[in-house]
N, C-alpha and C positions, 0 to 999 in steps of 0.2 A: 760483773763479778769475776776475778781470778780464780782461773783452776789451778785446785791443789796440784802438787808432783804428784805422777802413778807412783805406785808402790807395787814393787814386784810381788807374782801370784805364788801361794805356795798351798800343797798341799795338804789336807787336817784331817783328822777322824773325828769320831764324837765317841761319848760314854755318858751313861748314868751312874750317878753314884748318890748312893746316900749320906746326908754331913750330918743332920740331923733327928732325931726323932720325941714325938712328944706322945706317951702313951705307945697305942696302936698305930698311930698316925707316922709315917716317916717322910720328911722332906728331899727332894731330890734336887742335886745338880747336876746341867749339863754341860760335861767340860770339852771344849773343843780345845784341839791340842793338834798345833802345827806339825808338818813333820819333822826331824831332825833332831840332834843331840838337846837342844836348850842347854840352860835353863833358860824358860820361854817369860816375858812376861806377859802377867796377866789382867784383866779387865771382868772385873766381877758385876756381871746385868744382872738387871733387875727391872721386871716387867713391866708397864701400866695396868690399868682398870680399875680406877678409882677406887683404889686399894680392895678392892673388893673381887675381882676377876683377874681369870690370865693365866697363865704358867710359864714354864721353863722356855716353853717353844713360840713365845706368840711373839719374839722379834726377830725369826731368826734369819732373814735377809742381813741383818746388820751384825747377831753374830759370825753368822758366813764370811763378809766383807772383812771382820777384823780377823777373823784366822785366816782368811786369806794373804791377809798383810804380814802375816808371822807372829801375830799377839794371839795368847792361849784367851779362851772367855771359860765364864764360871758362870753359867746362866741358871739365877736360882728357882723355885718354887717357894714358898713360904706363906704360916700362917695369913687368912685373908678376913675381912670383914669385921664381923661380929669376933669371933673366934680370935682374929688375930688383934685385935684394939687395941688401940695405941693405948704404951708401946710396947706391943707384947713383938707386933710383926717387925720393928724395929732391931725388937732383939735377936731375932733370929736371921737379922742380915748381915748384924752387928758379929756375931757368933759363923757364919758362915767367913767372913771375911777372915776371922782368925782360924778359921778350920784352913780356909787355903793356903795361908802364912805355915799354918804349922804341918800340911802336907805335902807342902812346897814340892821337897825332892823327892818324893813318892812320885810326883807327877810330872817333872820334870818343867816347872815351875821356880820361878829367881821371888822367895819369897818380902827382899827389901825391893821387888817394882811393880809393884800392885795399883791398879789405879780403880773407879768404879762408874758405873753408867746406869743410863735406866732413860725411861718413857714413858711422861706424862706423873701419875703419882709414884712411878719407878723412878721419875727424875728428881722426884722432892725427896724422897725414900736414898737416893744417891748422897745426894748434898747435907740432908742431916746429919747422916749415918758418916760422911766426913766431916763435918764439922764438928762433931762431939762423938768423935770416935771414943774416950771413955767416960762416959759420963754411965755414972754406976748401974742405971735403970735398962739403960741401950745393951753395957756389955754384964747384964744380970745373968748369963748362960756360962757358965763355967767350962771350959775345953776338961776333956776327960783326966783324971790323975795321971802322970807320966807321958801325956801331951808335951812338947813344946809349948811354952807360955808366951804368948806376942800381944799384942794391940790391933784394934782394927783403924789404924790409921792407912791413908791412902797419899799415894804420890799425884792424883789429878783427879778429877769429876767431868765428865761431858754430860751433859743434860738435853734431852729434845722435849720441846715444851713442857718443862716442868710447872707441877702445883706449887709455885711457889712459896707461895701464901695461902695456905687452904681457908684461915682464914676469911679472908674476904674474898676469896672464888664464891665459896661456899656465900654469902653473902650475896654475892653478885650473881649467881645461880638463881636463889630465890625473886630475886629483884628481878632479872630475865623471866624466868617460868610465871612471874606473873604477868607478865606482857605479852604470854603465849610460845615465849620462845622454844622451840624443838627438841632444843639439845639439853634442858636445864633439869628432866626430872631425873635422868640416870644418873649424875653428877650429886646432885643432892641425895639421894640416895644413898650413894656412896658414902658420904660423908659420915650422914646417920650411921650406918654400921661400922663404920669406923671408928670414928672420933667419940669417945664418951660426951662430950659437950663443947662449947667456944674456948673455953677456957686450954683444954686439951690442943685445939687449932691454934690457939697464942702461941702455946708451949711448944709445938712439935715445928714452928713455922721460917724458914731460915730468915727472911725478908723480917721480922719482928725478934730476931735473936740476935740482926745484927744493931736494927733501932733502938735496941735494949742496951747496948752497949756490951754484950757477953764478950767475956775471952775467948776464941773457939777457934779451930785449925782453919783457914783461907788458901786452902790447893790450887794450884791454878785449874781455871776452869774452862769449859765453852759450852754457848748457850744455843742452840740449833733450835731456829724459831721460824713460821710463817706470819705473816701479817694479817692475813683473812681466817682468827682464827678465835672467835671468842668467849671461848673457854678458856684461854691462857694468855692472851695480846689485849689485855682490857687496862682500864685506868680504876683505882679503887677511890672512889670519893671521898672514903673516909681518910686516908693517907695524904700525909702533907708531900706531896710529889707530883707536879704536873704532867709525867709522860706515864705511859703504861708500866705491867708488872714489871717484864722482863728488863723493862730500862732502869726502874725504881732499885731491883735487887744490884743489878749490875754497879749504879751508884753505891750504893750499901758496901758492896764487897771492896770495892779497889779502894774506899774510905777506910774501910777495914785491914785493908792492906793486902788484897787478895788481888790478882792478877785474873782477868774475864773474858774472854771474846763471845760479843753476843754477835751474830749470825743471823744474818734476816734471810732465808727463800724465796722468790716467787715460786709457788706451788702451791700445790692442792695440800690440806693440812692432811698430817699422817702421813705424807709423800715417801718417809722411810719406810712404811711397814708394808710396805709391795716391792714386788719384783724389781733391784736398780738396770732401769732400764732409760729412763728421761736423763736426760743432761742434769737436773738437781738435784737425784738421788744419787746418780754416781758421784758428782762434787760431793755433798753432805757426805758418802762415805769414808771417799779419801779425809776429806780434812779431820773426821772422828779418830780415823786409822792414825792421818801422819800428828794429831794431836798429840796420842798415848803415846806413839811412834819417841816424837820427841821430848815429853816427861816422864816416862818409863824408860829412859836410856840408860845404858851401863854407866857408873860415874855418880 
């Protein structure tokens, strides 16, 4: 495998801030913010835990890496589970992304190079939320009166094992967990509080949005994946597609007219969310970094 180019180190602080609030309840961002004049761009995360777990902080080896590159991150919090069911959590990512846009220069942020990321159901949470940046239901959260008015459109997606098809995860979870398998009851779980039913998993699933023939934005993307990982590197039988997810969606997209790099690891799965210290957590850095690096550019 070729190593990415370093990317010089730079400096960043952190803050919390609140974009949202529903009730009592108020959502946080946390925005890493390089140092220097900007206007910075930026990379809106979004967490894993089968949409059900997680917060602001649980990847932050990788947003350290991108502010260290000089890309600001917006690392969100947002409705989860039951609570946030699709697509309520949708919409509030959907709504954070135009909260950035329209904070932009309060924060020293370039609100036209925004890009978006995430891990595991953060990654499929990425990719919808670009693909149907206005679709009425996602962008149902209204920016306050005398707000700037923007779109939550995005200039790129990078994904590490994304759900991409919850769909038939979920599917393939139960089909596992009856074979004893380990990993398959927390996953299904997830789903349940999630998902109101299958039909919801159709709806919300990019890998079936694009077999649908939908019109939807195709940002360029990249797919950061292990092989030994079967929760996300599986084949779905009911799909007419002989290779696994990651390769099936990949097909989909550039059909679609979307531009993909899928990225295979040798690594241990989840190898980003510890310490980059192995030679394929430091590559997977760089290349997420020089990714945004290069579709978040001025121009």
């Amino acid at each position: 495998m070729t190593t990415t180019t370093t990317i010089a180190t730079h400096a960043f602080t952190t803050q919390d801030i609140e974009y949202l609030r529903h009730g009592a309840k108020p959502l946080l961002l946390r925005l890493y913010t390089p140092e220097g004049r900007g206007p910075f761009p930026v990379v809106v995360e979004l967490h894993g835990g089968a949409w059900s777990s997680g917060d602001r902080t649980l990847e932050h080896f990788r947003h350290d890496a991108l502010a260290q590159s000089g890309l600001a991150v917006a690392s969100l919090d947002f409705r989860q589970g039951k609570e946030g069911a699709y697509p309520l959590q949708v919409a509030d990512i959907n709504y954070a992304v135009r909260w950035v846009k329209a904070h932009a220069k309060e924060f020293k942020l370039d609100p036209g190079r925004v890009g978006i990321s995430g891990q595991s159901s953060g990654a499929h949470l990425a990719m919808l939320v670009a693909m149907r940046p206005n679709d009425p239901r996602y962008a149902a959260i209204a920016l306050p009166a005398g707000t700037p008015q923007t779109d939550a459109s995005v200039r790129a997606v990078a994904m590490s094992w994304p759900v991409i098809n919850p769909l038939s995860r979920f599917r393939h979870a139960l089909r596992e967990n009856e074979r004893g398998a380990a990993w398959a009851a927390g996953p299904i779980q997830g789903h349940r509080d999630y998902w109101p039913g299958e039909a919801d998993m159709a709806d919300g699933n990019p890998v079936l949005i694009l077999e649908r023939g939908e019109k939807v934005r195709t940002p360029p993307a990249l797919w950061i994946q292990t092989p030994n990982d079967p929760q996300h590197n599986y084949r779905d039988p009911d799909g007419a597609f002989e290779g696994n997810e990651p390769e099936r969606f990949a097909d989909r997209y550039r059909k679609a007219g979307g531009a993909i790099d899928l990225v295979y690891f040798d690594a241990p799965q989840r190898f980003t969310s510890v310490a980059p210290t192995s030679p394929a957590s430091i590559d997977a850095f760089r290349r997420i970094s020089s990714f945004f690096h290069k579709h978040l550019a001025e121009g």
